[in-house]
N, CA, C and O atoms as a GROMACS GRO file, in nm:
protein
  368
    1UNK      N    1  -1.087  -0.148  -0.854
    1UNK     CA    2  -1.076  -0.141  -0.709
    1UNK      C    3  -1.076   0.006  -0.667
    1UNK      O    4  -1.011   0.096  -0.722
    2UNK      N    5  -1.168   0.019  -0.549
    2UNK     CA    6  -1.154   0.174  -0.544
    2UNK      C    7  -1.117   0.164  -0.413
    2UNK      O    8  -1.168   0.082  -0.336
    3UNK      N    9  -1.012   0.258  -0.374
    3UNK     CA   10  -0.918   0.250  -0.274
    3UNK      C   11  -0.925   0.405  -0.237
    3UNK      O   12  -0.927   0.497  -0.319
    4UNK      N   13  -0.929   0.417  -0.098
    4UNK     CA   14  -1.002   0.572  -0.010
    4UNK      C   15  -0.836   0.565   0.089
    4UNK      O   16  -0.774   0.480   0.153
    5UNK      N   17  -0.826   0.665   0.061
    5UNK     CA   18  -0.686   0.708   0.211
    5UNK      C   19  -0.780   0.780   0.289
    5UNK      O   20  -0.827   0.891   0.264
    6UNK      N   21  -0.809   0.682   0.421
    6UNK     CA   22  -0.855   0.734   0.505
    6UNK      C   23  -0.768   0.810   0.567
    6UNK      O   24  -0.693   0.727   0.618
    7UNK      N   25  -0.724   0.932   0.601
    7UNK     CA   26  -0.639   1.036   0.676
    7UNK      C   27  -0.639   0.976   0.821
    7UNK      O   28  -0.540   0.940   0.884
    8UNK      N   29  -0.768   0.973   0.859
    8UNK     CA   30  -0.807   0.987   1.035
    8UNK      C   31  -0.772   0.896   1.111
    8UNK      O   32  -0.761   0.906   1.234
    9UNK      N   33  -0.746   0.767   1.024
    9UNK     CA   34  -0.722   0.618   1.042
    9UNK      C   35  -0.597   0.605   1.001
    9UNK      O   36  -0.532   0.518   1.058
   10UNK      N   37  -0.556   0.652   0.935
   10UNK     CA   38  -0.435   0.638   0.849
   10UNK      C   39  -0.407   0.470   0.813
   10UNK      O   40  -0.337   0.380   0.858
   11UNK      N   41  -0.509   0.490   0.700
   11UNK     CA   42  -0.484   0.356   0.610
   11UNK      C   43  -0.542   0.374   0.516
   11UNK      O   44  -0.620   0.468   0.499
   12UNK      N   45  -0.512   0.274   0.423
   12UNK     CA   46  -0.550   0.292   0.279
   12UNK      C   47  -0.704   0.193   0.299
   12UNK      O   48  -0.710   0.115   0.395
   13UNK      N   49  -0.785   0.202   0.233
   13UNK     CA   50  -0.858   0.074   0.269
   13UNK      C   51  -0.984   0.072   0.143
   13UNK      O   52  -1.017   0.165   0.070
   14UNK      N   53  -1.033  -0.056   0.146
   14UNK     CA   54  -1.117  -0.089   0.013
   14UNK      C   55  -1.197  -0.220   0.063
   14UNK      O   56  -1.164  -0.316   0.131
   15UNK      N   57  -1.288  -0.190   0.013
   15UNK     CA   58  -1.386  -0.322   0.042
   15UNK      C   59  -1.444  -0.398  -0.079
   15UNK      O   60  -1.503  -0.327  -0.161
   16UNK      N   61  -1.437  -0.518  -0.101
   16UNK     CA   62  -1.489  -0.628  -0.185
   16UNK      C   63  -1.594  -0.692  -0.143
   16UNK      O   64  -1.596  -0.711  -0.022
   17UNK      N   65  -1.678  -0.731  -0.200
   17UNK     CA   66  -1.827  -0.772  -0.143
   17UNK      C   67  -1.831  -0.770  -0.002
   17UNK      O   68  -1.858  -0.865   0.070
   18UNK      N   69  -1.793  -0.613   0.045
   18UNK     CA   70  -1.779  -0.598   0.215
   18UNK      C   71  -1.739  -0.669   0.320
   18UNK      O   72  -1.776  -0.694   0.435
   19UNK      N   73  -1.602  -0.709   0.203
   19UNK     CA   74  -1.531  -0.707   0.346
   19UNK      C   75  -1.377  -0.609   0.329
   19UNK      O   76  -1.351  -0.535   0.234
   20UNK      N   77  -1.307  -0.632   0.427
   20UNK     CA   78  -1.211  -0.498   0.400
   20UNK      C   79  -1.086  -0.554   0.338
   20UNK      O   80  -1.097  -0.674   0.316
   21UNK      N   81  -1.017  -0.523   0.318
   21UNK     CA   82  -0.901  -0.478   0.315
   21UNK      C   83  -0.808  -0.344   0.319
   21UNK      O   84  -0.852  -0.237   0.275
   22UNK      N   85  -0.668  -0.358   0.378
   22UNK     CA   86  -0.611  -0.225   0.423
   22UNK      C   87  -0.498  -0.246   0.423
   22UNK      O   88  -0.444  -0.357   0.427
   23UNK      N   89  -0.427  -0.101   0.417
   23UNK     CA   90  -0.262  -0.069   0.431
   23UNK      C   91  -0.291   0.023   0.522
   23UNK      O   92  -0.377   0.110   0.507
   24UNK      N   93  -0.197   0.004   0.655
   24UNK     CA   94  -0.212   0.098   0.782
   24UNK      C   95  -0.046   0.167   0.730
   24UNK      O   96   0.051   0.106   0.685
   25UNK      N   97  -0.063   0.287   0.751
   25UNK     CA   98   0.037   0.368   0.747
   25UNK      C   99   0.123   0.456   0.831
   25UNK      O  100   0.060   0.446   0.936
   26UNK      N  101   0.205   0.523   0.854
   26UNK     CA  102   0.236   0.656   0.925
   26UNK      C  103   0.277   0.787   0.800
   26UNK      O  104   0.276   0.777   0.677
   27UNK      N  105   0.308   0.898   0.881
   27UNK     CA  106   0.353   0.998   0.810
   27UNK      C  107   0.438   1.055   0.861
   27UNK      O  108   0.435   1.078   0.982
   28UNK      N  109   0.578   1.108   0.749
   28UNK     CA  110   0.684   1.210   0.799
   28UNK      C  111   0.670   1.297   0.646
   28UNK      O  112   0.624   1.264   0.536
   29UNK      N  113   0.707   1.371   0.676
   29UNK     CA  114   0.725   1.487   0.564
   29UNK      C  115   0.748   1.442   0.442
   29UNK      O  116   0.858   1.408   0.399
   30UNK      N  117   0.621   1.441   0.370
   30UNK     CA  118   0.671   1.349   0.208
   30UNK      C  119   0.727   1.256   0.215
   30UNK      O  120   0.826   1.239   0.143
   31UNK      N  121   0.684   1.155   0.308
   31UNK     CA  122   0.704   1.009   0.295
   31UNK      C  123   0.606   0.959   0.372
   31UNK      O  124   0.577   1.008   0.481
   32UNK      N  125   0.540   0.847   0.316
   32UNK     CA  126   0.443   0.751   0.376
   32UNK      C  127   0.519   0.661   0.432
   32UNK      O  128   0.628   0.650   0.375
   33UNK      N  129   0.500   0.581   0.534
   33UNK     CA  130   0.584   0.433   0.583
   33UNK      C  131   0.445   0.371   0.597
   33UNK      O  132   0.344   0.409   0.654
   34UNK      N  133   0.481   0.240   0.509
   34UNK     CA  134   0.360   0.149   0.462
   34UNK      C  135   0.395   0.037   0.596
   34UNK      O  136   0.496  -0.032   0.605
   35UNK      N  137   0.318   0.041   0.661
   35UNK     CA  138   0.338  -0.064   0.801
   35UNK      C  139   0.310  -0.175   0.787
   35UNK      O  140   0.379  -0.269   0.825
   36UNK      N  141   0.210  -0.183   0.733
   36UNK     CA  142   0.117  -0.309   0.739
   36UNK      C  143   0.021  -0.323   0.653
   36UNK      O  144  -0.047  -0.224   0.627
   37UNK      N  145  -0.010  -0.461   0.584
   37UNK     CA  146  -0.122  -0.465   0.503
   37UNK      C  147  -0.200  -0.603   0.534
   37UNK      O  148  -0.140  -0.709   0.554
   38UNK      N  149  -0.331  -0.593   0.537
   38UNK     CA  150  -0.413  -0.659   0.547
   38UNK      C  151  -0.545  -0.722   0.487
   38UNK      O  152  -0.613  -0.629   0.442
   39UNK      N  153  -0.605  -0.839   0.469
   39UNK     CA  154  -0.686  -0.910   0.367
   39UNK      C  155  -0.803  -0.973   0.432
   39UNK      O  156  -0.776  -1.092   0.441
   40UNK      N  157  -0.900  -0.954   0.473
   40UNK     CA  158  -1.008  -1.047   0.547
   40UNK      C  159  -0.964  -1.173   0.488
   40UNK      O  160  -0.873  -1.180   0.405
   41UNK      N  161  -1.019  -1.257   0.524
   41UNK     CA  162  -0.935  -1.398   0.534
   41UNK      C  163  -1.040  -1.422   0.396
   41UNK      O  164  -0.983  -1.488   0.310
   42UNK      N  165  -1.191  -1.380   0.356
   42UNK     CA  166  -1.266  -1.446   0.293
   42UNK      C  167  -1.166  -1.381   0.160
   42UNK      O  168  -1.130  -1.470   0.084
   43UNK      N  169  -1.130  -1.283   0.134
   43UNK     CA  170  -1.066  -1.252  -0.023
   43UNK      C  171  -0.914  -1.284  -0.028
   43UNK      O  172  -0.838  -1.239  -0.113
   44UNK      N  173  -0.880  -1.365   0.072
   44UNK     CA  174  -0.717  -1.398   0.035
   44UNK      C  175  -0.729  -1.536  -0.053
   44UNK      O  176  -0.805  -1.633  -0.052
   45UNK      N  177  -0.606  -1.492  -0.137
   45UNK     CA  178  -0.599  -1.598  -0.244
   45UNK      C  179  -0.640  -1.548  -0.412
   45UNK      O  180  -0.588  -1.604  -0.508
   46UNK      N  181  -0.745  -1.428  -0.427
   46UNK     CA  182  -0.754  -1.367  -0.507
   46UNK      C  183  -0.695  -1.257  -0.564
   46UNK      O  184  -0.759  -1.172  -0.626
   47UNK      N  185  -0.568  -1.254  -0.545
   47UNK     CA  186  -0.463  -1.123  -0.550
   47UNK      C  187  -0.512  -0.985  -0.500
   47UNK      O  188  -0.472  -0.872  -0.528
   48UNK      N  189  -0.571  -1.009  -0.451
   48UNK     CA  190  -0.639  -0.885  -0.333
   48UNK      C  191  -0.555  -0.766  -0.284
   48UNK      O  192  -0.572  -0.644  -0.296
   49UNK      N  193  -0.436  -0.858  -0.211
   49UNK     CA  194  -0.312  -0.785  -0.157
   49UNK      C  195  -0.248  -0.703  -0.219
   49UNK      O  196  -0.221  -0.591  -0.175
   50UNK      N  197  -0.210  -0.748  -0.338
   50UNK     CA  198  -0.131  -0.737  -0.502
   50UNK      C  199  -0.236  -0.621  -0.599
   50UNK      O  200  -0.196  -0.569  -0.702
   51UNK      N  201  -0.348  -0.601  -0.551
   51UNK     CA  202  -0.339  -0.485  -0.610
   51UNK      C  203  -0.437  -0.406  -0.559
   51UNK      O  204  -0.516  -0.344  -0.629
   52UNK      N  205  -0.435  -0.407  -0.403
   52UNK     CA  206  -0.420  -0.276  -0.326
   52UNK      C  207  -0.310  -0.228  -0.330
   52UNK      O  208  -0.299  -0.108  -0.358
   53UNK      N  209  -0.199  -0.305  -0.305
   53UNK     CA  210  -0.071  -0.257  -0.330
   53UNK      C  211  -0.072  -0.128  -0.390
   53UNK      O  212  -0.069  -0.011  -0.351
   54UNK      N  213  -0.079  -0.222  -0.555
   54UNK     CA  214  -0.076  -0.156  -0.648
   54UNK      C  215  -0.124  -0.004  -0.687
   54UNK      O  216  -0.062   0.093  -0.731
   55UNK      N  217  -0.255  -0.025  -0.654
   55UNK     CA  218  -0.326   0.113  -0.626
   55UNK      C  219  -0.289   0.247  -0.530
   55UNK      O  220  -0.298   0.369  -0.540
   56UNK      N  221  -0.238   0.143  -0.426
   56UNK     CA  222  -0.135   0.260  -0.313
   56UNK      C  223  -0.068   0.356  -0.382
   56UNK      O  224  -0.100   0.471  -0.416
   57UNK      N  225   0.098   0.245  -0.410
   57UNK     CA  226   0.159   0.278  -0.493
   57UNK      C  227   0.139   0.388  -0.617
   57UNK      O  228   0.234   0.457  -0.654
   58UNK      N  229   0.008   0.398  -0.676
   58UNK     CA  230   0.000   0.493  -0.743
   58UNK      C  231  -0.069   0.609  -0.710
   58UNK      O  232  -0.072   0.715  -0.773
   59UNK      N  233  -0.131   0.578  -0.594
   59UNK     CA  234  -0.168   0.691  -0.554
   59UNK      C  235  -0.075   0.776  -0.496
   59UNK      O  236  -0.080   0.899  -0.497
   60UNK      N  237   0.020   0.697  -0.438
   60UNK     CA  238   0.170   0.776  -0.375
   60UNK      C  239   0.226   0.846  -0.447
   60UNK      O  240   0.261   0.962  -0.426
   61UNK      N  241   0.242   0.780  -0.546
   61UNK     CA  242   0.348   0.809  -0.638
   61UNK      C  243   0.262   0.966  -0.736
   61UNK      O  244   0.318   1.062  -0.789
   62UNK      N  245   0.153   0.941  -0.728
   62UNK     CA  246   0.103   1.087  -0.792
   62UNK      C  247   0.088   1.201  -0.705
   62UNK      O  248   0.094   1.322  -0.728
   63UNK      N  249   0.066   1.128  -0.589
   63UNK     CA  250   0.067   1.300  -0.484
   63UNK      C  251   0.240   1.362  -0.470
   63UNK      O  252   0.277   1.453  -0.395
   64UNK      N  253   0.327   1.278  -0.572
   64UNK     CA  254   0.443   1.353  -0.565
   64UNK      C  255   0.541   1.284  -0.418
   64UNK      O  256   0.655   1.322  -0.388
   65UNK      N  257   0.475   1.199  -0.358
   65UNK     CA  258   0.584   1.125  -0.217
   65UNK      C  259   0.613   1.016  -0.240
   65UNK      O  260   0.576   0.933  -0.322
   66UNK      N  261   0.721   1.020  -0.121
   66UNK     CA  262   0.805   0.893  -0.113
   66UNK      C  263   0.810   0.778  -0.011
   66UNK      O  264   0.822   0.798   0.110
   67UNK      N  265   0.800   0.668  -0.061
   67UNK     CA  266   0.769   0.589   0.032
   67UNK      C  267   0.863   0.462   0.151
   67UNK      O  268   0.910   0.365   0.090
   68UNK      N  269   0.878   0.463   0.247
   68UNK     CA  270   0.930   0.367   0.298
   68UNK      C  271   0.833   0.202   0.346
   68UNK      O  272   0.741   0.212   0.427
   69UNK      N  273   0.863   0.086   0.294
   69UNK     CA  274   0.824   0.017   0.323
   69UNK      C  275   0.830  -0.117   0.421
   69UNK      O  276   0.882  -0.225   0.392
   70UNK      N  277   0.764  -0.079   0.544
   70UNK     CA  278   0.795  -0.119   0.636
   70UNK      C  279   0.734  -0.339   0.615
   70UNK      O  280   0.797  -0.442   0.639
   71UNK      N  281   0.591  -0.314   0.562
   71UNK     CA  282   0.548  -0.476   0.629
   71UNK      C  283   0.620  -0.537   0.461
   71UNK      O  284   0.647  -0.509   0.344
   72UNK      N  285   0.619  -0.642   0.571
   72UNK     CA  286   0.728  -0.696   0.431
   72UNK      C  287   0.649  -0.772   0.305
   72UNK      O  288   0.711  -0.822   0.211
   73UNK      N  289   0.495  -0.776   0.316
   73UNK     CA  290   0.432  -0.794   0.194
   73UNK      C  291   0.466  -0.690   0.066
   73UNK      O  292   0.478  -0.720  -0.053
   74UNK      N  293   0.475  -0.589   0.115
   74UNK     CA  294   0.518  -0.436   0.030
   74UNK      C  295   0.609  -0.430  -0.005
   74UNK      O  296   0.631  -0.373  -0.112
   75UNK      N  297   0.754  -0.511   0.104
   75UNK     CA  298   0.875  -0.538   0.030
   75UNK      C  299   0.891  -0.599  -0.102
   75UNK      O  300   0.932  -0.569  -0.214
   76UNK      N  301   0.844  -0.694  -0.041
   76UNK     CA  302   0.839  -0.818  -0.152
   76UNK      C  303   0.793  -0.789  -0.272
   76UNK      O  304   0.850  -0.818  -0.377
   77UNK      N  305   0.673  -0.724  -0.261
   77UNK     CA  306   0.579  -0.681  -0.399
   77UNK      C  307   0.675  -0.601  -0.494
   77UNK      O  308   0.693  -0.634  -0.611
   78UNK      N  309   0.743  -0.479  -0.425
   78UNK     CA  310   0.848  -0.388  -0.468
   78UNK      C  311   0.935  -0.484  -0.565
   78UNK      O  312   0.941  -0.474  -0.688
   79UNK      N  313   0.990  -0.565  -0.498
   79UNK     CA  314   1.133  -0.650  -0.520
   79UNK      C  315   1.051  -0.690  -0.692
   79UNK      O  316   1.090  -0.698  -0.808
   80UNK      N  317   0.940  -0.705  -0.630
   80UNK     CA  318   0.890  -0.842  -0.779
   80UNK      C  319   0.860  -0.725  -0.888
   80UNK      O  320   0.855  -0.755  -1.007
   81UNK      N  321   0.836  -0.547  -0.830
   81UNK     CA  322   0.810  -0.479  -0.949
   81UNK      C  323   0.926  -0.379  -0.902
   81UNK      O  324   0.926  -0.311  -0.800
   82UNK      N  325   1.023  -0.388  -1.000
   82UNK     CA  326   1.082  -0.285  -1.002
   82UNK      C  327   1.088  -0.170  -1.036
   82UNK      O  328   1.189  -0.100  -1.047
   83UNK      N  329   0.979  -0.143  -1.054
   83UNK     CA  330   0.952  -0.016  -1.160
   83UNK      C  331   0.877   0.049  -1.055
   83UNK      O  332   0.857   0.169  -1.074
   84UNK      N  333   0.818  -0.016  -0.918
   84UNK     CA  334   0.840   0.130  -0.798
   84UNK      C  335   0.938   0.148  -0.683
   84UNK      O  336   0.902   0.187  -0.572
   85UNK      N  337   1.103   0.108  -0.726
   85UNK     CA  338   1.191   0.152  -0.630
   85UNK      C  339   1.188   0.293  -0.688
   85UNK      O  340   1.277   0.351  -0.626
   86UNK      N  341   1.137   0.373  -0.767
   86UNK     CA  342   1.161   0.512  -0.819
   86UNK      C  343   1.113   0.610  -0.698
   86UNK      O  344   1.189   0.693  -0.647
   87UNK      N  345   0.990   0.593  -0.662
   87UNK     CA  346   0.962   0.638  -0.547
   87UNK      C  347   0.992   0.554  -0.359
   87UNK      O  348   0.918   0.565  -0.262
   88UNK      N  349   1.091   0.496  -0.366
   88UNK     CA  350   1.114   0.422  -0.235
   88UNK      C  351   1.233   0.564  -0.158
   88UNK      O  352   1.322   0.618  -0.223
   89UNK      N  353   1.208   0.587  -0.050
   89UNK     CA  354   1.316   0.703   0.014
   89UNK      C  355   1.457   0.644  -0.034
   89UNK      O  356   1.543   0.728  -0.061
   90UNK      N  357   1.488   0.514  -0.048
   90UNK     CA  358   1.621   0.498  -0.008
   90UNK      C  359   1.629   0.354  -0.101
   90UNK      O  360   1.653   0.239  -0.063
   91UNK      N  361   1.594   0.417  -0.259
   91UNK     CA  362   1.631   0.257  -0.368
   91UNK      C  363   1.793   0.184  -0.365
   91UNK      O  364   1.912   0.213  -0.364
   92UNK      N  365   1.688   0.055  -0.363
   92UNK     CA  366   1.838  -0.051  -0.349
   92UNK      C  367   1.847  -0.126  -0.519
   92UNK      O  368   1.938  -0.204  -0.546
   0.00000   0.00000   0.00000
C-alpha cells in the first residue's frame, strides 16, 4: 500500500484500483490528531482501514511525532495493537 501525506489537504490518502481511501488530520507541534478515516464503500470489508492505519502509524512514528487519536476507528485499532500507545501524546 502506498500511502502519500498530502500536507495541503492534510490527509493521509491511498488509492486501490482508484478508488480512495484517507485519514484527514490536523497539526500542533509534534503531534498529528488523526480525525477521521475513510474507505470508498467499494474496498470496505477488505481490511483497507486496518492497514492504512497501519501505514500512518508508521509513518508517524518515524518522523519522530506524536499522535492524538481523535475518530474512533484509530481508537479502536490502537486498543487492538498495543504496541502503538508508545507514540499516543497521552498512553492509557
Amino acid at each position: 500500500m502506498n500511502v502519500v501525506d498530502n500536507k495541503e489537504e492534510r490527509r493521509f490518502e491511498t488509492f486501490i484500483d482508484g478508488y480512495p481511501a484517507i485519514i484527514e488530520y490536523s497539526v500542533k507541534p509534534e503531534v498529528l490528531i488523526l480525525e477521521h478515516t475513510e474507505v470508498d464503500p467499494a474496498l470496505k470489508g477488505k481490511g483497507v482501514a486496518s492497514d492504512l492505519v497501519e501505514n500512518v502509524l508508521l509513518q508517524i512514528e518515524l518522523q519522530g511525532l506524536k499522535v492524538v487519536p481523535k475518530c474512533p476507528f484509530i481508537k479502536k485499532y490502537i486498543e487492538k495493537h498495543p504496541e502503538w500507545k508508545s507514540i499516543l501524546v497521552h498512553p492509557k
